[in-house]
N, C-alpha and C positions, 0 to 999 in steps of 0.2 A: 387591244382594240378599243377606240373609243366609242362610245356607248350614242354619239351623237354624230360620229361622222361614219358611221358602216356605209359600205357603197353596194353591198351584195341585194339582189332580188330587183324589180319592176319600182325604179324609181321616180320615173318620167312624173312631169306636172299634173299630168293629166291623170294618174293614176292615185295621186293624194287629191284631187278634188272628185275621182270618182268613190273613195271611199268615207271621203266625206261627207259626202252627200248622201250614201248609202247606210253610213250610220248615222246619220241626223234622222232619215226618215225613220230605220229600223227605230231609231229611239222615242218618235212620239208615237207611232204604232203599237211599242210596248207598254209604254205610260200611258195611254190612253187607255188599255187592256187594263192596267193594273188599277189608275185610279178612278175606271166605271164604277166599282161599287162606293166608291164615297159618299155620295147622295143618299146612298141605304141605308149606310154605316151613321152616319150624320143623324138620318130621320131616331133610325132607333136609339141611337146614345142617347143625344136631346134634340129632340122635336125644332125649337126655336132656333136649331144651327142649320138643321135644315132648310128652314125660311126665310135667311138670312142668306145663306148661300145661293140660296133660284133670284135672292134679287139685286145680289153683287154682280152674278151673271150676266143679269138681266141690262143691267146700269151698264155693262160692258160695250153692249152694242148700241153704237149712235147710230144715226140715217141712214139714206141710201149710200153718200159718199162711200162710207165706212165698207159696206156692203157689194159696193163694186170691186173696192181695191182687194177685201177678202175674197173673191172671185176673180179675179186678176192675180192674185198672190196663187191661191189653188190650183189655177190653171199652168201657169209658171213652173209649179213644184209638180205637177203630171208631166209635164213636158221637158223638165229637166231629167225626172228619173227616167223616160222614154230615151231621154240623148246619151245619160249614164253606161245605160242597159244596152246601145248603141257602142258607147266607145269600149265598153270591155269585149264586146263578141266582132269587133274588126280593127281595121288598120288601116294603114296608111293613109291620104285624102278625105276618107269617111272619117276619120277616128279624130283629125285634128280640126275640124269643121266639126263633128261631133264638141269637142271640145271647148271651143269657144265660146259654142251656141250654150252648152252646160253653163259655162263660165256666168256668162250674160245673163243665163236665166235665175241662178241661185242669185245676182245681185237685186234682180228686180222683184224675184219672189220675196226678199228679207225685207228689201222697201218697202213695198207694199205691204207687209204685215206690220211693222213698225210704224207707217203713217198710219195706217187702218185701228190701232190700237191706242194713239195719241190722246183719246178721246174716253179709254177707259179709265173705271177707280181699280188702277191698281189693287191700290191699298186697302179699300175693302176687301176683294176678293183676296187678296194673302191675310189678312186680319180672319177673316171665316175661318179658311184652311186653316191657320196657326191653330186657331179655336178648336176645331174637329180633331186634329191630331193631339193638343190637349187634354182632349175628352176622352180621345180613344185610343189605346195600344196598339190597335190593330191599323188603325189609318196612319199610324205615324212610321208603324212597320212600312208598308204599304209604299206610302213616301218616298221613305230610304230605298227601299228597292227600283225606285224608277231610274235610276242609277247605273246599276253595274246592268241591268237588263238591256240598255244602251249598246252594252260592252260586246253582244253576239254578234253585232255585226260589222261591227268593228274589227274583229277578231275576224270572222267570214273573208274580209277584205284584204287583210293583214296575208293570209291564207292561199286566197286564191287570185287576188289581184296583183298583189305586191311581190307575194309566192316567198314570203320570209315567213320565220317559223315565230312561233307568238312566246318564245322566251328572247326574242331579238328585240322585241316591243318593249318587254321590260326590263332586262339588263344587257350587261355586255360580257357579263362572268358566263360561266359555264354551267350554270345549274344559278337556280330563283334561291336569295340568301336572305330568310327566314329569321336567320340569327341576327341582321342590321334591321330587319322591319321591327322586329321585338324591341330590340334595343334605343330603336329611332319611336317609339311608344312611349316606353318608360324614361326615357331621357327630360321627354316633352311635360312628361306627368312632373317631374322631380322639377323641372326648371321652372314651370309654372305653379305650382304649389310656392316655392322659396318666394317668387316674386308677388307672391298675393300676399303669403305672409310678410313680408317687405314693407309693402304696399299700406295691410290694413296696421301694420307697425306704427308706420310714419305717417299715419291719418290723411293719405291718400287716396284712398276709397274706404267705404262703409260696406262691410259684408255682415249679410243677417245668417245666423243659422235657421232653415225652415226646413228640416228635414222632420219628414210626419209616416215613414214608412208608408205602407200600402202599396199605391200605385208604385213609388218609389223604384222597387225592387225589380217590377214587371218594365218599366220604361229602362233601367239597370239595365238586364239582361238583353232587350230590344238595342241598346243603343250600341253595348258589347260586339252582339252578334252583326248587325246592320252597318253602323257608321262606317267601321274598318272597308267595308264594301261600298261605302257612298265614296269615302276619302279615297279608296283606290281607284274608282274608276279618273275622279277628275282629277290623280295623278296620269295617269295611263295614257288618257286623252291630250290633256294640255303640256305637261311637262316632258310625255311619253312621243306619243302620236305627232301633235303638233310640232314639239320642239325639232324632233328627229327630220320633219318634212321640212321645214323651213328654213333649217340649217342647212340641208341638203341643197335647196331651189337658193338662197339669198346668198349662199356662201359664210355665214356668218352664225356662229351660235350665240353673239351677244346680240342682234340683231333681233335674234329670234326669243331667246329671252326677254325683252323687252316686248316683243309683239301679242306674244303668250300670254303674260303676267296681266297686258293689257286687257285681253278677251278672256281670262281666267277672272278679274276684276269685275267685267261688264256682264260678265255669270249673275252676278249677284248685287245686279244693281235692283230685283224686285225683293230685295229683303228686305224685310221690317224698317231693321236699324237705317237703310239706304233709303227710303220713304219717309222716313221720320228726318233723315237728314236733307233731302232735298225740300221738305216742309221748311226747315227750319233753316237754311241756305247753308247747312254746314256737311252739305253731300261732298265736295271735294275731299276734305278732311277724313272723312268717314269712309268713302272709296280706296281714300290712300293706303290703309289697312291692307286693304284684300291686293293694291298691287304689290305693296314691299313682301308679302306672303307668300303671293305667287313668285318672286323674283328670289327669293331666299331658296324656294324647293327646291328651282331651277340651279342655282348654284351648288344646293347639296348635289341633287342628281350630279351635277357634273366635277365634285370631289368626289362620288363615290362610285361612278362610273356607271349608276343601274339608281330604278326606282327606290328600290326596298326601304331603305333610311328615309328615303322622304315621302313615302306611305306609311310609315310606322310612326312620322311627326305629326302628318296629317289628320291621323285616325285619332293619337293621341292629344292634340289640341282639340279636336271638338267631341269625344268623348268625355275629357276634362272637364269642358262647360256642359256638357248635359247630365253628367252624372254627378260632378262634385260641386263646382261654382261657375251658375248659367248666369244669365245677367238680364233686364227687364226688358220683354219684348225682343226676346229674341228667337230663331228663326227655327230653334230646337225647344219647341215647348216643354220641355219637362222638368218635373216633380226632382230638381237637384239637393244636395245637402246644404249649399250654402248659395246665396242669391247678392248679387251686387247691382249697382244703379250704372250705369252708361254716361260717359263725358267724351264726347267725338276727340278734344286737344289729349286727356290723360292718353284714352284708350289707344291713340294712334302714338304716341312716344311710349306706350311703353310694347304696344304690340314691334316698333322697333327694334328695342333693346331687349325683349324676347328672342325675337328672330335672330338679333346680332352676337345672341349668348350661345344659340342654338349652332350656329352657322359657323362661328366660332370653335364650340367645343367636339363640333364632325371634324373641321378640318383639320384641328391638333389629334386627335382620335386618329384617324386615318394617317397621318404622318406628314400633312400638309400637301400632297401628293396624290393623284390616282393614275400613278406610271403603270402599278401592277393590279390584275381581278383578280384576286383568289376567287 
């Protein structure tokens, strides 16, 4: 069975924009729950991050414009989950007029938030946040967690809408294989290690040792326990969820790898490095990263038939940079052992030739083949 073309359970269109939608809201619901106490956590770390914070906010909101469109957006996103909540509890005429109307409404609600925020500093307000999670173990925990808490209702959806069972969401084997998420870890750990040494060999980047314990250890342990759960979720979603839906409706899994990889990209166009790069005009470059990333998982996923390998590459790349060699300003503040500078032309050839080592050495691994799951 392949892991991207199953035809079993509640596949209709309308049933991945109902769970879409259902998990976008579950998801700012939850993160919104989680990082209420920020402001708290910020005051009592340090006072000035606090102040800093209420007026990043603050700069966020421009005039009335701004303030219509985010009440136009609001209103939008009530009236979408009312037509949701509509198409899952009927059928026929209702349910495809439901549908539409949902359609319609998630484009005008993302509009309208995207114009309405045109106007903000980003980049102060993730500049604070980076700061606050810097300071504090517990906001960075915090963080990471807004993540997989996403995931319930997703999984809800997966469940009861879709009516597949949530080990279909992440492979195609018969049982979740533990033994390729480890292995798709350590692989990432061992291939990225060689090429740093490579790298600061051949006087290609400069890496400092600035490892000073303390904090060190505590952010260790946080990154260990969390990351693996941040990387799984936006395997789950985009390589998992999405790929599977879109393969399904467009007929095409290359199609949808390409769509994925895209919206997996535009994830992370409010990070630091992606800010610094649209300052500096070299955001194309700098975004290219995050699509060849996303377009490589997508390829393991489908050598290996199931997430696992590329959750275990995931977790391990950006544990890697948090724990061992993180780089300046970047989107994982922590206290690493070794620290490098950022060059958008290096970093995108060699984040490449990473991926092409990785992607490579699954598919010799595997037997060049995912005819059979064990």
């Amino acid at each position: 069975m392949s892991y991207f073309e199953n035809e079993f359970g509640e596949s209709r269109w309308w049933s991945w924009v109902a769970v879409t939608w259902l998990t976008f809201v579950g998801w700012v619901i939850f993160q919104t729950i989680l990082l209420f106490p920020l402001p708290i956590i910020a005051n009592f770390t340090d006072p000035p991050l606090f102040d800093a914070l209420m007026t990043a906010f603050s700069g966020t909101v421009s005039a009335e414009d701004s303030q219509l469109l985010n009440t136009i957006s609001m209103i939008c996103g009530l009236a979408v989950t009312a037509a949701v909540l509509i198409i899952v509890t009927t059928d026929g005429q209702v349910r495809r007029v439901s549908s539409w109307l949902a359609l319609a409404g998630i484009i005008i609600c993302f509009a309208t938030s995207y114009l309405a925020s045109k106007g903000a500093d980003n980049s102060a307000v993730m500049n604070v946040l980076t700061q606050i999670m810097g300071a504090s173990p517990i906001a960075f925990a915090l963080f990471l967690l807004t993540f997989p808490v996403g995931l319930i209702a997703l999984y809800v959806g997966q469940k009861k809408i879709h009516k597949r069972s949530l080990l279909a969401l992440h492979t195609a084997a018969s049982k979740f294989r533990w033994v390729r998420l480890l292995q798709g870890f350590l692989l990432t750990w061992i291939v990225l290690g060689v090429f740093a040494l490579g790298a600061e060999a051949l006087g290609i980047i400069q890496v400092q040792y600035v490892f000073a314990g303390g904090k060190f250890w505590i952010y260790a342990l946080i990154s260990l326990l969390f990351i693996p759960l941040q990387s799984a979720t936006e395997e789950i979603v985009f390589r998992g969820y999405f790929n599977q839906g879109l393969t399904h409706l467009l007929k095409s899994k290359w199609i949808a790898f390409v769509v994925t990889s895209f919206a997996f990209m535009a994830l992370h166009l409010s990070n630091p490095e992606a800010l610094d790069g649209a300052a500096s005009g070299t955001l194309p470059i700098v975004m290219s990263g995050y699509f060849f990333f996303g377009f490589a998982m997508c390829l393991i996923v489908w050598i290996d038939d199931g997430l696992e390998t590329a959750i275990g590459i995931h977790a391990g790349n950006n544990c890697f940079a948090a724990i061992i060699m993180n780089y300046e300003n970047s989107v994982l503040p922590t206290p690493s052992i070794f620290l490098t500078g950022t060059d958008p032309v290096k970093d995108s050839i060699s984040t490449v030739l990473v991926l092409a080592t990785l992607v490579g050495i699954i598919w010799v691994w595997r037997n060049g083949v995912r005819r059979r799951v064990l």
